[in-house]
C-alpha positions in Angstrom: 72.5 113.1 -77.0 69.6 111.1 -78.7 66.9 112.5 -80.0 65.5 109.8 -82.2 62.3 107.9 -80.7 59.9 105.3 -81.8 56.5 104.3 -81.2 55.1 101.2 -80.0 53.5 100.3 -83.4 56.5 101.0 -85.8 58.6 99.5 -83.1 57.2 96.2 -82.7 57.2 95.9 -86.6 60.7 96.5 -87.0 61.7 93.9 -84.2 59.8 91.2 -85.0 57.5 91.6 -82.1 53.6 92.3 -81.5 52.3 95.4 -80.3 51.0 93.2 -77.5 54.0 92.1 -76.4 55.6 95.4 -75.8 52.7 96.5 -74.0 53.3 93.4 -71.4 56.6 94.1 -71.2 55.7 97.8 -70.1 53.2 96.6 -67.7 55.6 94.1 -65.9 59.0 96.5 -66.0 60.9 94.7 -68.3 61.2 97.4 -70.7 59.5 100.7 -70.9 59.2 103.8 -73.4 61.4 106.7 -71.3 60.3 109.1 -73.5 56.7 111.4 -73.4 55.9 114.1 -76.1 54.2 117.1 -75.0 51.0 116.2 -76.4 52.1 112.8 -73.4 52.5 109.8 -75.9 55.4 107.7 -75.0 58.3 107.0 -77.2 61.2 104.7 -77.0 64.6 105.9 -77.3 68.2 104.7 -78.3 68.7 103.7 -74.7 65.3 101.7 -74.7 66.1 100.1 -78.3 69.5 99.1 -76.8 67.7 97.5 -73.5 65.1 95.5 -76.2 68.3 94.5 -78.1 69.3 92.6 -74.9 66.2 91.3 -74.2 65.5 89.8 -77.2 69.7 88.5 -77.4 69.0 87.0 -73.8 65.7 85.8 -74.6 67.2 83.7 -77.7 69.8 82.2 -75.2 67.0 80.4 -73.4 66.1 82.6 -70.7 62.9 83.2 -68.8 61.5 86.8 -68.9 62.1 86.8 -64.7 65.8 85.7 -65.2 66.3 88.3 -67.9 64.8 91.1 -65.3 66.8 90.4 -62.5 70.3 90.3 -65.4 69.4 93.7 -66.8 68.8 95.0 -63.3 72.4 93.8 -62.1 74.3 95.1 -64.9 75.3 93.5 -67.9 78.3 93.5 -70.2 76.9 94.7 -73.5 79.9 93.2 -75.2 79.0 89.3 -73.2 75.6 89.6 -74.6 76.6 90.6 -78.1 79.5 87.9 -78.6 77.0 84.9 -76.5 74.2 85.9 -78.6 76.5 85.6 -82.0 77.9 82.6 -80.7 74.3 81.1 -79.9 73.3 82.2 -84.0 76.4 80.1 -85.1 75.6 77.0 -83.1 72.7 76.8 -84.6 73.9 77.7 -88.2 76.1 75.2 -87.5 73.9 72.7 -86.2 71.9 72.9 -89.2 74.7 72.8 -91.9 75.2 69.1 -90.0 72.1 68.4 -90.6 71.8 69.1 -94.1 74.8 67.7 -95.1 73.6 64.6 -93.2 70.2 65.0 -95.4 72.6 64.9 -98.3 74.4 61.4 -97.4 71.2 59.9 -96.8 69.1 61.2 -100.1 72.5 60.2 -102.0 72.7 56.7 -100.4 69.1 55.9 -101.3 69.4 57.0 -104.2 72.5 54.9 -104.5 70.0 51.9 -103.6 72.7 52.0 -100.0 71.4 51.6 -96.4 72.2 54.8 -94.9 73.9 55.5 -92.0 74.3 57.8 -88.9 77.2 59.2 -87.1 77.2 59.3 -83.6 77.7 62.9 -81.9 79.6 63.6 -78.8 79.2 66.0 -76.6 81.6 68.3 -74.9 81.5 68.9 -71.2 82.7 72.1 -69.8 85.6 72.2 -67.9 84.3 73.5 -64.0 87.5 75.8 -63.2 89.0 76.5 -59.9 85.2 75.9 -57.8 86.4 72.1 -59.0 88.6 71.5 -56.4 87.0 72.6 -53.8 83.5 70.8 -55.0 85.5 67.8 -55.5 85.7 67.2 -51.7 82.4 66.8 -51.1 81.2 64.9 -54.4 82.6 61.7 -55.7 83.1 62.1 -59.8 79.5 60.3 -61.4 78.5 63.5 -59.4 80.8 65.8 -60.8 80.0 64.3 -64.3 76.9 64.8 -63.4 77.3 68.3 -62.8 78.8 68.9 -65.5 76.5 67.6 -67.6 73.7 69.5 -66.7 75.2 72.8 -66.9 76.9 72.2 -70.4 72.7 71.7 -71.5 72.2 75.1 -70.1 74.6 76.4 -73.0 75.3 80.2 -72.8 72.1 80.4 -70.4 74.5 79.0 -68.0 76.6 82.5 -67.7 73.5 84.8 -66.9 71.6 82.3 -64.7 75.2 81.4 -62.2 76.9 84.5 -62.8 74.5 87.3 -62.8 70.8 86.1 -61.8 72.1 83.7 -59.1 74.6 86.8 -57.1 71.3 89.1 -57.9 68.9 86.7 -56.0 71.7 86.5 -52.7 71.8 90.7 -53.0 68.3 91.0 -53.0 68.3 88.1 -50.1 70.9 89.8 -48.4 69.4 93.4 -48.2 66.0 91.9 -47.0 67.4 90.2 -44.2 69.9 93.4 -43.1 66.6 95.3 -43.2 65.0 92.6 -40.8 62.1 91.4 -42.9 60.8 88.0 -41.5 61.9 84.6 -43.5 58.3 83.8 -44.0 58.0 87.2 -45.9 56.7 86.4 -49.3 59.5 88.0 -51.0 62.3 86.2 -49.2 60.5 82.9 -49.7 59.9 83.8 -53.2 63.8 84.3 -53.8 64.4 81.1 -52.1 61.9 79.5 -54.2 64.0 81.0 -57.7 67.2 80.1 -56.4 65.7 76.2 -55.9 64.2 76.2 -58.9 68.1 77.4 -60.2 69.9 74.8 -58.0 67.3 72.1 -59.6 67.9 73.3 -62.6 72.5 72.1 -62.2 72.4 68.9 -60.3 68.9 67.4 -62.1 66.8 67.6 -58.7 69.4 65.7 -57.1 70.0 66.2 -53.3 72.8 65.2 -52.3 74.2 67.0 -55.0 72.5 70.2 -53.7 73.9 69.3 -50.4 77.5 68.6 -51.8 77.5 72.2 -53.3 76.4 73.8 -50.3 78.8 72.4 -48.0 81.8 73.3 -50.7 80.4 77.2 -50.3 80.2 76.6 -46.1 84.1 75.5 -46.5 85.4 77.4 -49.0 83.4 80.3 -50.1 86.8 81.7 -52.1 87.0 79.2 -54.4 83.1 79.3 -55.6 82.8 82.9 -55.8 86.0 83.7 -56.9 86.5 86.6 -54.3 89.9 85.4 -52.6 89.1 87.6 -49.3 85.7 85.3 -49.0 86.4 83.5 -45.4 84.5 80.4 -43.6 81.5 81.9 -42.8 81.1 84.3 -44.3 77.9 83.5 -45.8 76.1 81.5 -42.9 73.7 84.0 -41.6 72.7 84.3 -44.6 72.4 80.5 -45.4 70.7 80.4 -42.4 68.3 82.7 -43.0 67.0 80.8 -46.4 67.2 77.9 -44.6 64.3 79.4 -42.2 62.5 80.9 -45.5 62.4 77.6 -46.7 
């Protein structure tokens, strides 16, 4: 069992962070000390260090402090985080060892008295998986480029926002309308309003897009959530319940 603890102060210096900032993360849930002394300060522990690890890993992937709340609260893969958050560091290390060895050709080419040039970069778009298929029936392919697109410049974001936030704002949807709160509830509209702001987010604030991906869930929920017992219908009073909300 742990017994080592930190205080805020030392803390916050040894991650980088302001005092500040740990106290707002306290005050809006996102990570709090667990531990109190018996004289009542609170300390962080092991466990809290490990959730400010994932914070800070998921925070460096792009992702907004809300997004990261609703991830930790639906369970994350310590390993996913640790191997997208290396693999985010080595982009970047990468992406700078291109651009000083670009620097290089060009100071070397001037001082060659040589126009220098640029290469062009290409970009690689992700491959979509089995939801393809069934996405393809309802979108013609500029839209599934389009798609695509947009989710590759997401980068490793893309993984916490589709696969964990986006199934975390449908539980939270789901359990609200099972416990009969009203659509126009300010907590159903405001999941409606983060899952918009998500949908906006993969087809560039394009609706027929939207509408393309809805009606691929409507006919073949299976293939988009990757649970093979998902049937027709499965999801439509739930659908319809957004619907309303919105």
């Amino acid at each position: 069992m742990s017994t080592s603890t930190w205080k805020v102060g030392p803390l916050a210096e040894a991650a980088g962070l302001t005092v500040r900032t740990l106290h707002h993360w306290d005050a809006i849930g996102l990570l709090s000390p667990s531990r109190r002394t018996p004289a009542g300060h609170r300390e962080y522990t092991e466990d809290d260090v490990g959730r400010l690890y994932q914070v800070l890993a998921l925070r460096g992937l792009g992702l907004e402090l809300d997004t990261i709340a609703r991830c930790l609260d639906a369970g994350l893969d310590p390993a996913r985080v640790l191997r997208d958050h290396r693999e985010s560091v080595e982009a970047r290390l990468a992406a700078l060892t291109t651009l000083r060895d670009r620097l290089a050709g060009i100071e070397e080419a001037l001082a060659d008295g040589r126009p220098p040039t640029t290469a062009a970069i290409l970009g690689a778009l992700r491959a979509t998986g089995a939801a393809e298929g069934a996405v393809r029936r309802h979108l013609d392919d500029d839209q599934l480029r389009a798609l695509a697109r947009h989710g590759a410049a997401a980068g490793p974001a893309a993984h916490y926002l589709l696969e964990v936030e986006w199934p975390e704002l449908y539980r939270r949807a789901k359990e609200l309308r099972l416990a009969g709160t009203e659509p126009t509830d300010p907590r159903v509209r405001g999941l409606v309003a983060r899952m918009d702001e998500l949908s906006a987010l993969f087809n560039g604030g394009d609706r027929t897009l939207s509408a393309g991906v809805r009606a691929a869930w409507r006919e073949d929920p299976a293939a988009l959530s990757g649970d093979a017992s998902a049937r027709p219908g499965r999801w439509d009073a739930l659908t319809d319940y957004l619907e309303a909300a919105r």
